[in-house]
C-alpha positions as CSV (number, residue, x, y, z in Angstrom):
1,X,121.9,81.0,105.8
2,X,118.3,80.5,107.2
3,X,116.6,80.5,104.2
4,X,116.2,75.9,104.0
5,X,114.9,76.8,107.7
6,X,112.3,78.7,106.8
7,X,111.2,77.1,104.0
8,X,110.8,73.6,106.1
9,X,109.4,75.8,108.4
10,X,106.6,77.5,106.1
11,X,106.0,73.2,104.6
12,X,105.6,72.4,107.7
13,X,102.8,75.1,109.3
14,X,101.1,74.1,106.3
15,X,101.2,70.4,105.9
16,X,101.8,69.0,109.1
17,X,99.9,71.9,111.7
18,X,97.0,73.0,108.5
19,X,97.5,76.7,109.2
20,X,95.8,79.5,107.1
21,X,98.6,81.4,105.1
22,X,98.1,84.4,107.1
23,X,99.2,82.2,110.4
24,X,101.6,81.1,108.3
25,X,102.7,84.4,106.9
26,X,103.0,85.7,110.3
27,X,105.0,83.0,112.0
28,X,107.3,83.4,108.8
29,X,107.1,87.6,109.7
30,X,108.3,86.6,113.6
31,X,111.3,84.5,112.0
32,X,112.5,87.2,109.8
33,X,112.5,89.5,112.6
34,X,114.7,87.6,114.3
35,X,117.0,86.8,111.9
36,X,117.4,90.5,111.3
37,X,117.8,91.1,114.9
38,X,120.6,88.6,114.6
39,X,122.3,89.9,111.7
40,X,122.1,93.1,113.4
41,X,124.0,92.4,116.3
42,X,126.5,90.3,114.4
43,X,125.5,87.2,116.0
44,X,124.5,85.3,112.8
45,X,123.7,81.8,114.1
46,X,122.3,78.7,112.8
47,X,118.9,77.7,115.0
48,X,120.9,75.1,117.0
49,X,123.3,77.9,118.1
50,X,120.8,80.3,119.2
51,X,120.5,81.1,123.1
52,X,118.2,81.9,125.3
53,X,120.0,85.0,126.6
54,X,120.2,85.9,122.1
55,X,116.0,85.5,122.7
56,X,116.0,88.0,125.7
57,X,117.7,90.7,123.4
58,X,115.4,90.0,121.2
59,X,113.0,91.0,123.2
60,X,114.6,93.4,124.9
61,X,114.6,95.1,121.5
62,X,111.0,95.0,120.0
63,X,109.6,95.9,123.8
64,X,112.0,99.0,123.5
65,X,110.5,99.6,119.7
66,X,107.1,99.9,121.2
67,X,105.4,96.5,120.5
68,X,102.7,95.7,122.7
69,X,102.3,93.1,124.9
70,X,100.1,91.5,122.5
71,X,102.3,91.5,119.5
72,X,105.0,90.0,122.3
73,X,103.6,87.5,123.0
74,X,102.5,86.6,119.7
75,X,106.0,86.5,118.6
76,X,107.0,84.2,121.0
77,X,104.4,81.8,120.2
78,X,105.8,82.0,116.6
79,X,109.6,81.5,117.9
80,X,108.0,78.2,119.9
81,X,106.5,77.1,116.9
82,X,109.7,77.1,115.1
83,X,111.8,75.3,117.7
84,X,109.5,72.7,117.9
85,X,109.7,71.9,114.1
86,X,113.4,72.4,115.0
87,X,113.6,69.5,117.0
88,X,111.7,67.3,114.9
89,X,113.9,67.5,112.0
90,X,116.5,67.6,114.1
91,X,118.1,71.3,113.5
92,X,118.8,71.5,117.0
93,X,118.9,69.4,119.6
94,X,118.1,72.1,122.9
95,X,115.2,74.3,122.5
96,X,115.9,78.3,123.6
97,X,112.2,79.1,123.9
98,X,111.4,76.9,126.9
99,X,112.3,79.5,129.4
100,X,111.3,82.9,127.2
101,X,108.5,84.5,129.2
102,X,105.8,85.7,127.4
103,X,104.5,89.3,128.9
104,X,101.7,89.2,131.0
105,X,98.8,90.0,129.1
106,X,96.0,92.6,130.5
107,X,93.5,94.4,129.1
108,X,94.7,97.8,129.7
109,X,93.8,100.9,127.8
110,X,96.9,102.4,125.7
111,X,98.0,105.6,126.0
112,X,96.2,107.9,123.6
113,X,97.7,111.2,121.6
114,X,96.0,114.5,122.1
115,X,95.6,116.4,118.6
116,X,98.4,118.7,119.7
117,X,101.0,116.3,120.8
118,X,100.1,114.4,116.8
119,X,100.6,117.5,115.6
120,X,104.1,118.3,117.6
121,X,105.0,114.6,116.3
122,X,104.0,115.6,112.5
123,X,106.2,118.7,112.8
124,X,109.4,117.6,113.7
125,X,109.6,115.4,110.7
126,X,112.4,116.8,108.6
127,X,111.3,117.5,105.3
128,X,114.6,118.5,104.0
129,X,115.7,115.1,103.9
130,X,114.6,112.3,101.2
131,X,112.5,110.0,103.7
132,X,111.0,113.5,105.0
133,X,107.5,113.4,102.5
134,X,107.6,109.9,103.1
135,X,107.6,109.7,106.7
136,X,105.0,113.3,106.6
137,X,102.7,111.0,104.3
138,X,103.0,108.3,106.6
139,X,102.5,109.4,110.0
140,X,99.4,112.0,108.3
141,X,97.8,108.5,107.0
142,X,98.2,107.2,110.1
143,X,96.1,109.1,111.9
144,X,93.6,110.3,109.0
145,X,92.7,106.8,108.7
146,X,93.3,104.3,111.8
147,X,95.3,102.5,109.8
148,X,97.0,99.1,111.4
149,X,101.1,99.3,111.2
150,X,100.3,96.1,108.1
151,X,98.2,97.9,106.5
152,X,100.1,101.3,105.9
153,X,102.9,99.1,104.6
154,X,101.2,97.1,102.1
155,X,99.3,100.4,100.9
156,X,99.1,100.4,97.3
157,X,98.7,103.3,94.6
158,X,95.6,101.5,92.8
159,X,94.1,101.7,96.2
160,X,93.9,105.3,96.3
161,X,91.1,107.4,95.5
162,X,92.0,111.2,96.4
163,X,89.8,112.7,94.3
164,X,86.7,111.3,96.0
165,X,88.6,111.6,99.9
166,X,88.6,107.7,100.3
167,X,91.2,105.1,100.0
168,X,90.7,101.3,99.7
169,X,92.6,98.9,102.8
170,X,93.1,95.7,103.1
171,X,93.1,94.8,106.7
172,X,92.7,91.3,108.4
173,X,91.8,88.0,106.6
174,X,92.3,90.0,103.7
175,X,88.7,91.5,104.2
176,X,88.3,95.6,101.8
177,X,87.2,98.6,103.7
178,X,86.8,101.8,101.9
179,X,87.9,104.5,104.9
180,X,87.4,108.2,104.2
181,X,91.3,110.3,103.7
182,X,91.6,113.7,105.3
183,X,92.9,116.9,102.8
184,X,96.1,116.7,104.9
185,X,97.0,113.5,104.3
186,X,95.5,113.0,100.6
187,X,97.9,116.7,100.0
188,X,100.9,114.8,102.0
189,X,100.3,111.2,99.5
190,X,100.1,113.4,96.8
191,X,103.1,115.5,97.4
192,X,105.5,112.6,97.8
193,X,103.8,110.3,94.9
194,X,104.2,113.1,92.4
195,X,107.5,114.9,93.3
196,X,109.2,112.0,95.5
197,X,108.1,108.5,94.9
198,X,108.8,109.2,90.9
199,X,112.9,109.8,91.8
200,X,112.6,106.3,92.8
201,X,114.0,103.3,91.4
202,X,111.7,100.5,92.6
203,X,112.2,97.1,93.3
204,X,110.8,94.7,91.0
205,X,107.1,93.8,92.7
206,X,106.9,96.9,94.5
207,X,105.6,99.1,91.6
208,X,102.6,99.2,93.1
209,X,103.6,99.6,96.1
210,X,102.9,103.4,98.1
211,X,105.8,104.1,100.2
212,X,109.4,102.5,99.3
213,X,112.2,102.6,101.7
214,X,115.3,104.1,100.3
215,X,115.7,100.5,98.2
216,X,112.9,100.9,96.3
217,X,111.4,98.2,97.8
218,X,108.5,98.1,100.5
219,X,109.0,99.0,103.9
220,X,109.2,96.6,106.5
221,X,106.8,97.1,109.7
222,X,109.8,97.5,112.2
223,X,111.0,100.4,110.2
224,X,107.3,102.3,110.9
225,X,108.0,101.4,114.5
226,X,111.6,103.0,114.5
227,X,110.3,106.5,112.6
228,X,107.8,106.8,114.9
229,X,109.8,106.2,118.1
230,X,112.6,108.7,116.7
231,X,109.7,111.4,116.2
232,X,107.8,111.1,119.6
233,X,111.1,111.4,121.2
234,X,112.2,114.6,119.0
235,X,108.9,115.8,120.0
236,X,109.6,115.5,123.9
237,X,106.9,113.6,124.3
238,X,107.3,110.5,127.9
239,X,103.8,108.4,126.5
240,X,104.3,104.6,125.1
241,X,104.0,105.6,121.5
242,X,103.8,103.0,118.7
243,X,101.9,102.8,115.4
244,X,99.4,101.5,117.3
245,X,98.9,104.6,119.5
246,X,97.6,106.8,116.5
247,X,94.9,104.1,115.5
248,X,93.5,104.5,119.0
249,X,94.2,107.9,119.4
250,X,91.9,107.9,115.8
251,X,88.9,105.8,117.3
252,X,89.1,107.6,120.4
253,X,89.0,111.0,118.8
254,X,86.1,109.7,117.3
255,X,84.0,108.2,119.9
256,X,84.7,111.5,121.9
257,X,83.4,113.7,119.0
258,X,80.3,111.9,119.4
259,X,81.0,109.5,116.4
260,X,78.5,106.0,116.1
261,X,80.0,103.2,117.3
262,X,79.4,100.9,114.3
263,X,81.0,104.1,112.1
264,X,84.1,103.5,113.4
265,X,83.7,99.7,114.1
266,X,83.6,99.9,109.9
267,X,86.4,102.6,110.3
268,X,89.0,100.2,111.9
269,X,88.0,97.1,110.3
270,X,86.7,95.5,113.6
271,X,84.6,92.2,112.8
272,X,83.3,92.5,116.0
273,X,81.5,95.5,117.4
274,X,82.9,94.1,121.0
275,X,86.2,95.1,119.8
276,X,85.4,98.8,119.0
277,X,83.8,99.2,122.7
278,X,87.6,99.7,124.3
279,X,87.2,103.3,122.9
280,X,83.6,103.4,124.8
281,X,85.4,102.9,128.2
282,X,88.1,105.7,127.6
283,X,85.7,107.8,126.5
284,X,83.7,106.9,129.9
285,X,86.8,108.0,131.5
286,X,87.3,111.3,129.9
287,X,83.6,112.4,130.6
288,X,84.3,111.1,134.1
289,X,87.7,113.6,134.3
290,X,85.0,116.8,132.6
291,X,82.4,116.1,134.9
292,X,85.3,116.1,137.9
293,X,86.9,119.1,136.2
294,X,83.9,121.1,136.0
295,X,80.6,119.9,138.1
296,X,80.6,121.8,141.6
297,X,78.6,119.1,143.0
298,X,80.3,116.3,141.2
299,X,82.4,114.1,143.9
């Protein structure tokens, strides 16, 4: 139903406004999520038909998920996007966006996992169900890693390289980082690409692909979001938690232990080293809370 929308959309991000296709790719990204969300709630509307108060579930939906602020707001800028080109081809007359509010936008520093809660979070996967290695590779990944929600996802088997601990990611503006793979979650990877993944019957394009949802195709970035918020709540645990959350709680780890800075700015796949210094100001914080803790004449 959408589909002639979202192609005039995509022609026109990259004729008209000159995006890169990865601006383009994720505007297209913030359309499918909302078309999903749609179908969902069995609302399925053409663009003109969509209402503000359809936008605010929306929201209300991916803010309950655990998307940041950030990703929010970046959303809604996408959903802008595509009513304007809307109204210039005249799909729709009115324009929902105009009174969506974006989230306010502060550079606050995100909750962070201790190693026990990740591993209470690990444990209450189920393993006796068919998404159980999966989701015990993924979340193991996760945090071995620092891996961005995208990059997980688009994972491939001829990136892997177990044997030597590493694995190959591509993260933004499609730029390689070899990252080193902990024996937990190289044993986890192995476990479900040897006596899971070969059960599957996979999608044509995905044979390359590491983890499939139940399809056989690849696994969509909302799904990640939804396994991990089903987890953290099995797990008792009252922290924002999103994908997210085990990248920094990675870094932070990290800087904590002492690790370089420019080690884990390579690490996460920061191009910029100012990036990486968040995890210098929590770490400021927790030697802040030790010296507190335990210096008598500390006040």
């Amino acid at each position: 139903m959408w589909e002639p929308y979202k192609k005039g959309f995509k022609s026109y991000l990259q004729l008209e406004k000159s995006l890169s296709d990865n601006s383009v790719q994720a505007y297209g990204r913030d359309i499918e999520l909302l078309t999903q969300f749609l179908q969902e709630a069995s609302a399925m509307k053409n663009p003109a038909d969509v209402t503000l108060k359809d936008l605010q579930a929306f929201l209300k939906q991916i803010t309950e998920l655990g998307m940041t602020a950030s990703s929010q707001a970046r959303i809604i800028s996408g959903l802008r996007a595509f009513y304007k080109y809307c109204q210039l081809e005249d799909i729709s007359k009115t324009d929902p966006t105009l009174l969506l509010d974006a989230p306010k936008l502060k550079r606050s520093l995100p909750d962070v996992l201790s190693f026990d809660e990740i591993e209470n979070i690990i444990a209450q996967v189920d393993l006796s169900k068919p998404e159980g290695g999966r989701n015990k590779a993924i979340v193991e990944t996760m945090y071995s890693c620092g891996l961005r929600v995208s990059e997980v996802v688009n994972l491939k088997m001829s990136q892997l390289y177990l044997d030597v601990g590493f694995i190959r990611v591509i993260g933004k503006g499609d730029k390689e980082r070899l990252v080193p793979i902990g024996s937990s979650a190289s044993k986890y990877i192995s476990i479900y690409k040897n006596d899971i993944r070969v059960h599957a019957d996979v999608k044509k394009g995905s044979e390359d692909i590491l983890f499939l949802n139940n399809r056989g195709g690849q696994l969509s970035r909302v799904m990640i979001f939804y396994v991990i918020k089903d987890l953290v709540a099995k797990a008792g645990i009252k922290k924002i938690v999103s994908p997210h959350t085990f990248r920094h709680s990675f870094a932070t780890h990290l800087v904590e232990g002492g690790a370089d800075l420019r080690a884990v700015q390579e690490m996460l796949g920061h191009s910029s080293i100012t990036t990486t210094e968040i995890y210098t100001h929590l770490d400021r914080e927790f030697l802040r809370k030790t010296l507190e803790q335990f210096h008598p004449g500390f006040k």
